[in-house]
N, C-alpha and C positions, 0 to 999 in steps of 0.2 A: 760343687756337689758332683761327685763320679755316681753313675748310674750302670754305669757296667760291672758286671756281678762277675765276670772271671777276664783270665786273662788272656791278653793278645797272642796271636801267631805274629812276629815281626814282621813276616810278609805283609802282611793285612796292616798295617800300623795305621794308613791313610785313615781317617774321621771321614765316615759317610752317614747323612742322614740320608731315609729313606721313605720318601713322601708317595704313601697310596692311600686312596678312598677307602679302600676293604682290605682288611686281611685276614685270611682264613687259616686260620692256627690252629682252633680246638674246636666239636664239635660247639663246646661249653660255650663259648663265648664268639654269640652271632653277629658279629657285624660283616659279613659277607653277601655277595648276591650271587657272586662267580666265578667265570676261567680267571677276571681278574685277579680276584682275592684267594683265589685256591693259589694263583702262582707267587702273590706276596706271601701268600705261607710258608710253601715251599722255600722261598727266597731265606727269610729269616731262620726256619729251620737249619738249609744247609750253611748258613753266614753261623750258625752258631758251633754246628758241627766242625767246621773250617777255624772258631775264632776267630773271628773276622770283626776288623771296628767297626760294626755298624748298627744304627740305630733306627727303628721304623719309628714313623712318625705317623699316626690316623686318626681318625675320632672314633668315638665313643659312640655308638647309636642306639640313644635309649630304647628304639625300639625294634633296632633291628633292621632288616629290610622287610622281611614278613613273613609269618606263618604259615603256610600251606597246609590249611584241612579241607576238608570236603564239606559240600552243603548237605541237604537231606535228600537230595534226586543226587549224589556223590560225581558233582561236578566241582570244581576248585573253586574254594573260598580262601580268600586273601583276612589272616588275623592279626594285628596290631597290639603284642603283646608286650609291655614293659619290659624289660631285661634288669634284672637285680647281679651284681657281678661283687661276690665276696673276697674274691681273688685276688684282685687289684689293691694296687695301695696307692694311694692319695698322696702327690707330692709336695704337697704346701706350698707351690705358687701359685703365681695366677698371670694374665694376661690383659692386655684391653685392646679388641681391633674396634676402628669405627665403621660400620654397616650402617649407612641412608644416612648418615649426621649423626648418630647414636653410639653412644661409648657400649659395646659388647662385652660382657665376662668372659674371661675362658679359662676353667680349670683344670690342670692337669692331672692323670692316672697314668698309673705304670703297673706293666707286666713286666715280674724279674724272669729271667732268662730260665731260671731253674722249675717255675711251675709247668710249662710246656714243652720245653726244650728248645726253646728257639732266641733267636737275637732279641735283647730290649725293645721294648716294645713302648711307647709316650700317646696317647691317649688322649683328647681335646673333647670337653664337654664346655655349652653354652648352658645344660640342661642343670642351673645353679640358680640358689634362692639370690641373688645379686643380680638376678637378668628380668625384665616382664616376661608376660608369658610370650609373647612373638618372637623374643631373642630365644626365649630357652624351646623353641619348636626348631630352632634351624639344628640340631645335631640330634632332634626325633628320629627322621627315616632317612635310610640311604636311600641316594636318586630319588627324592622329593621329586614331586608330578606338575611343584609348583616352580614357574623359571624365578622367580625373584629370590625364592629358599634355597636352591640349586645355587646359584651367586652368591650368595652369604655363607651357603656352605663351603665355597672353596678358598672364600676368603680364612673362613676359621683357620684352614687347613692352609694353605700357603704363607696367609701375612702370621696368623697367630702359632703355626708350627713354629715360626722363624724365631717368635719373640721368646714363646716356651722355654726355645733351647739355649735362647740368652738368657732368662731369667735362670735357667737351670747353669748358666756356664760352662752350657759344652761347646769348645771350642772345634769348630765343624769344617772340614776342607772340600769337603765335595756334598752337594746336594740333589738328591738324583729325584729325578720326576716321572715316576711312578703313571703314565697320560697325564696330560693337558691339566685335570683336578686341580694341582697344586701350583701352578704357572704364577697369583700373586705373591708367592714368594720371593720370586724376580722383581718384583717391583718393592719389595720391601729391601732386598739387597741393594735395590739399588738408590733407594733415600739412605744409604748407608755409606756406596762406596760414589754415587755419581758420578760412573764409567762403566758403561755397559760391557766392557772387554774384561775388565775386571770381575763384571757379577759373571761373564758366560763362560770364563777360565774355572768357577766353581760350582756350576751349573750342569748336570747331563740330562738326556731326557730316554724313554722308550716312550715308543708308540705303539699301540698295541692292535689297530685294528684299521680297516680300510673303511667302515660302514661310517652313515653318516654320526650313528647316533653314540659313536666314540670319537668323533670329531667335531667336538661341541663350537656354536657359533652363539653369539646373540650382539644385539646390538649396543655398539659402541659407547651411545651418549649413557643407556641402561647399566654398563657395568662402571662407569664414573662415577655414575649419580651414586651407587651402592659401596662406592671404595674401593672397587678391582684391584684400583690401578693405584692403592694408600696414597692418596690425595694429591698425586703428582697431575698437573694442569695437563690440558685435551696436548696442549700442541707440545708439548715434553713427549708426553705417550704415542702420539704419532710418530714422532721423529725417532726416538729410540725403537717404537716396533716395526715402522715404516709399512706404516698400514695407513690409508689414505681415504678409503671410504667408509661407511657408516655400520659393515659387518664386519666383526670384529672374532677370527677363527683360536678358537685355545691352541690347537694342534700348531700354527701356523704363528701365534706367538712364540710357542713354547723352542719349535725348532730356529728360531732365529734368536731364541736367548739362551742359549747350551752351545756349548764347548763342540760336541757330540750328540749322534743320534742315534740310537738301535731302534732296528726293529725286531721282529722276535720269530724268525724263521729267516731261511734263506732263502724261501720262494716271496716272503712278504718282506723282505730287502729288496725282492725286484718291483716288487708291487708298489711300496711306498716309494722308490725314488721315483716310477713314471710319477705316481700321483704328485708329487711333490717337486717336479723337473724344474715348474719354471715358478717357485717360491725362492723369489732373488733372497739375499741375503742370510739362507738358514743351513745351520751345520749340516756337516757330512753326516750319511746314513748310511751307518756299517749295520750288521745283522750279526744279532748272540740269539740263537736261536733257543726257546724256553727249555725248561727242565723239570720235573721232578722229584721231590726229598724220596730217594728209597727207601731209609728208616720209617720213615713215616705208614707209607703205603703198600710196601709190598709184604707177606703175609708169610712167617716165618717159617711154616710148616712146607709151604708149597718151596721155598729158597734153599731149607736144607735138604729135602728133596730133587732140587735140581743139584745141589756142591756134591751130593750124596750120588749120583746119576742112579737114583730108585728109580726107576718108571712107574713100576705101582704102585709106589707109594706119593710118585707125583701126583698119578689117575688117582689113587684114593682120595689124597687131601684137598684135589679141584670136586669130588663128587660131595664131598664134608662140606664144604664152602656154595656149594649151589642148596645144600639143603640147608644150610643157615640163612641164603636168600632166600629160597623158596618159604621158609618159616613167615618171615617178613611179608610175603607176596599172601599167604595162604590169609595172618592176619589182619591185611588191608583188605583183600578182597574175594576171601572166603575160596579160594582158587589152590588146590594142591596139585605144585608139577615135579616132574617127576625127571631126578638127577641124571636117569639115564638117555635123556631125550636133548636133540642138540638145543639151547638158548642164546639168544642174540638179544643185547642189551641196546636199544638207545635212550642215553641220556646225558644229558647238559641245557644248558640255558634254551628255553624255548624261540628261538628267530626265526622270523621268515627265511631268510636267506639260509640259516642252518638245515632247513626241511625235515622236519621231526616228522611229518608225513610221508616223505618219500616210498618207503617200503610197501602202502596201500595207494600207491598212485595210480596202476591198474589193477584195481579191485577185487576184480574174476580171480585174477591170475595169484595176487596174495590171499584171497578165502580158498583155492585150491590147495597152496602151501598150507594152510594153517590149519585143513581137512584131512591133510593127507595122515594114514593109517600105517601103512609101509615104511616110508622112514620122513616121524613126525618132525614139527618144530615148537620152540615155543619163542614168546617175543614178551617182551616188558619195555615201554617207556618210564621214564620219571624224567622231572625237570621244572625248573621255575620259569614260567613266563613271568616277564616285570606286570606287575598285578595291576597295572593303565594302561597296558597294549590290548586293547579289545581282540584283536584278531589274532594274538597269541593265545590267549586265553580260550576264544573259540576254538582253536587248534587243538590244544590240550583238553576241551571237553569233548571237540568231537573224537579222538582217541578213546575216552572213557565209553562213550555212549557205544561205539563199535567194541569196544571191550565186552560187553555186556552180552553177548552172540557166539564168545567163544571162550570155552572152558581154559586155553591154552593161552591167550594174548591177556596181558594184566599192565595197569597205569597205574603206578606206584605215588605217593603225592611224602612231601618232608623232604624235599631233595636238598639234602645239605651234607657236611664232612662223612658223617657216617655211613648214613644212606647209602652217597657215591662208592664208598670204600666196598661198604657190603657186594654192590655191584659188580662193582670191576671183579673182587675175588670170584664171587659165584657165575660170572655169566660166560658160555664158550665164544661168543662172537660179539668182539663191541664196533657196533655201527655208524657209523660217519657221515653223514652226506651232505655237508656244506658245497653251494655253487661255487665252484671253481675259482678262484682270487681272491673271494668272498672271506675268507675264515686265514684270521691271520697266524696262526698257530695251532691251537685247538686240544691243550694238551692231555684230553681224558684219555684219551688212547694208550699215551707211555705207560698210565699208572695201570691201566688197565694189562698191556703189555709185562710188565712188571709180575703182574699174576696169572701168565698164563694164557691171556684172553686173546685172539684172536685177532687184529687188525683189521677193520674191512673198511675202506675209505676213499672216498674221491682224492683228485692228485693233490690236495690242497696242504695250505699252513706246514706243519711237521714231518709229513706222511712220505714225502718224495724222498728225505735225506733219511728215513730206516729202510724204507718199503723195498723186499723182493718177495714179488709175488711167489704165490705157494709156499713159498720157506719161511718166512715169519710172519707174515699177513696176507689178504687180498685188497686188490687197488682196482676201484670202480675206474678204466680210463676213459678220459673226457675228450671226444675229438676237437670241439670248437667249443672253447667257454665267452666268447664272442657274439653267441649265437643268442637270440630272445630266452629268454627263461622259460618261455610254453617248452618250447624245443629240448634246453637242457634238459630239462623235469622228464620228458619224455624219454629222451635217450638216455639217461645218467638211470633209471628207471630200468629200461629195458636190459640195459650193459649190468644191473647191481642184480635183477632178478636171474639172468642167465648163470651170471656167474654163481648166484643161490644155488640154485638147482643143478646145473651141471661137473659143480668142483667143492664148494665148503660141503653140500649134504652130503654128497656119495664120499670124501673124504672119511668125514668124521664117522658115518655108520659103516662103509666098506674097509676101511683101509686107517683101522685106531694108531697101528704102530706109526703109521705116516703124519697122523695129525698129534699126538704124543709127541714127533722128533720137535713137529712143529712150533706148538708152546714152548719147550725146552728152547729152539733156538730165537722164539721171538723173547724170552725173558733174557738168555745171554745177549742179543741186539740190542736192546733196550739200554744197555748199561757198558760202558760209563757216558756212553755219550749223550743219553737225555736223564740222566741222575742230576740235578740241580746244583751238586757238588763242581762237576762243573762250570755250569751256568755261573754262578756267584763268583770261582775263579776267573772265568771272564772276564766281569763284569771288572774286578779290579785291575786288569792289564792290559784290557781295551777301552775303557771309559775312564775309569779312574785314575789313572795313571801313577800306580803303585812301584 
């Protein structure tokens, strides 16, 4: 059965499956939580653009990761809503992985290429009348809060991708590992080929993150009992991962069973080899730094405007685009602001280490910006905190509740495809402030960049290989990111406020023709070199070996 709906570029000919947790493709169909899955979007988008052999491989989550509404004091409430998906079609196989000694169902769904525009898409549900109910909860929520569902869920996706695509007969040459997620698919290769040089020649992997909680661990004897490892005995799996004690790292598997490693920046190429220096036996870690779908994301009024070199008709179409955010802003939170006042947007996944609070870390000093008369601002968060991080979520209400004191500062809640889109077009300054090594890419910025928005960001992830200060963004710099985090916060704080005040405000209200050249040259920066187009070319002439 061929499941590719058009045809190849020759270049591309190599067969790649494409194993991620999330992919984020279409507003329509949630199975996303974030930078992860916005960038497998991206990916598949521009692999389709390109024609490219490749095929994503993900599940199906009946419920999504989860709804972001507000309670009745309009603090975030986390909802758990079914997802019904007409679009798909049902491929008439099926699978069986074993989870705890239990035979599992897995049915397969497909996205054709032509509903969204993007690369094939194969889809893994347990959530089938052939499973108990405990089987068919493991492909309920993305990043389940439970470690035992979390482990069955990576099994669906590693061992039962692998069988899928044999039941399907696609004949596959490279399997690329999307993080750690999808790692039992190595061990399913390898009750196949029983040569570990063999499975790692068609093996590659990305890493995506330096934090712990994308470098998932759990314990050894827990992921045997569960079928990690498709039934292959302790001291096989020791030997082939040469892992010797009883913690058991995906990340740290994953790299010593691939060919190759990316990381996905060039500053988080330097990051993951220290971190990863002295893991004997695991592939090289070259860096394709992330990208972008243009098509996608950038906003075609504001593009022919800049091919057009309008200026005013750029200004007009960014002024059109803040008042379709602001529409949005005015209906969550009864708040109308006003196009002609500069806006700064922070948003993406709520982390500690991201510092969604940064910009009120000294207080005074941001309630006098947000007071000021003379030359105002306005600010808007949105973002998902994962809805089990307590002190994300406190984050994100205390946002709201200081929200509630100023006509001008708004917490937007729904942060998904759309949302973000709306964002980046409408807002003039998208703000950044990951701790320094912390943020392995971070790519809301490019798409933001893409339309116009301003850069303003610590030296992290993406930001070093576009950033010239003044001429396409501003760059919070970090004298010692070695330093205590009270300390950064402090200074990264101090260094992002000054620069507020004494270069982006008096820019944009003194001096428009200068901040006009500015958009125009961060949209032409932007491109080709973090358009995803790109990236996915990479990806076949440095990993894949096309």
């Amino acid at each position: 059965m061929v499941l590719n709906d058009y045809e190849f570029d020759p270049k591309y000919s190599k067969s790649v499956a494409y194993f991620s947790m999330e992919f984020a493709i279409h507003q329509a169909l949630k199975i996303y939580s974030g930078g992860l899955g916005f960038l497998a979007g991206s990916h598949m988008r521009s692999a389709y653009d390109l024609r490219q052999n490749i095929l994503g491989v993900g599940i199906l989550w009946s419920y999504g990761y989860y709804d972001q509404t507000r309670s009745e004091d309009r603090s975030l409430r986390a909802e758990f809503i079914r997802k019904h998906y007409y679009f798909l079609e049902d491929l008439g196989v099926q699978a069986t992985v074993n989870i705890h000694s239990q035979d599992v169902h897995i049915k397969a769904l497909y996205l054709p290429p032509d509903v969204f525009s993007s690369a094939p898409l194969i889809l893994l549900t347990t959530d089938i009348p052939e499973n108990d109910f405990l089987a068919r909860t493991i492909t309920h929520k993305l990043y389940d809060a439970n470690e035992e569902t979390r482990i069955s869920q990576e099994i669906v996706l590693g061992i039962g991708g692998v069988k899928v695509l044999e039941a399907l007969k696609q004949k596959i040459d490279i399997y690329h590992m999307n993080e750690g997620h999808a790692l039992p698919l190595v061990y399913e290769l390898y009750s196949k080929y029983r040569d570990m040089e063999i499975v790692k020649s068609k093996v590659v992997f990305t890493t995506h993150t330096p934090e712990d909680a994308g470098n998932e661990q759990h314990n050894i004897y827990l992921l045997h009992k569960f079928g990690f490892f498709n039934g292959l005995d302790l001291e096989t799996v020791r030997s082939i991962t040469m892992v010797s004690d009883d913690t058991f790292n995906l990340t740290v598997g994953a790299l010593r069973s691939s060919k190759i490693t990316n990381a996905v920046s060039k500053f988080h190429g330097e990051v993951a080899n220290r971190m990863w220096q002295d893991c004997e036996g695991r592939s090289e870690i070259i860096y394709i730094t992330n990208a972008q779908n243009r098509r996608y994301w950038t906003d075609k009024g504001m593009l022919s405007a800049l091919d057009e070199h309008e200026d005013y008709a750029l200004v007009g179409r960014k002024k059109h685009l803040k008042r379709l955010l602001f529409n949005v802003v005015a209906d969550q939170t009864g708040k109308v602001l006003d196009p002609d006042v500069l806006t700064i947007v922070w948003a993406r996944r709520f982390a500690e280490y991201k510092r969604p609070g940064l910009l009120k870390y000294d207080f005074q000093r941001f309630k006098k910006l947000l007071e000021s008369t003379e030359r105002p601002i306005q600010v808007i968060w949105a973002g998902k905190p994962y809805p089990f991080d307590t002190n994300a979520v406190n984050a994100f209400n205390e946002l709201i509740h200081i929200s509630h004191s100023f006509k001008n500062m708004a917490v937007l809640v729904g942060y998904e495809l759309d949302l973000s889109a709306i964002l980046k077009k409408g807002s003039d300054v998208w703000l950044n402030t990951p701790r320094v090594s912390r943020e392995a890419s971070g790519t809301s910025g490019m798409t933001a960049s893409m339309n116009g928005s301003i850069h303003f960001s610590t030296e992290d992830g993406w930001h070093p290989e576009f950033a010239k200060h003044g001429v396409n963004s501003f760059t919070i710099h970090t004298l010692d990111h070695s330093k205590p985090t009270e300390v950064q916060d402090y200074e990264d704080n101090k260094n992002m406020m000054d620069i507020l005040e004494n270069e982006i405000i008096p820019m944009y209200y003194d001096k428009p023709e200068q901040w006009t050249q500015m958009m125009k040259t961060a949209m032409r920066d932007v491109i080709p070199a973090f358009d995803s187009g790109r990236m996915v070319h990479e990806y076949y002439t440095k990993m894949y070996g096309c």
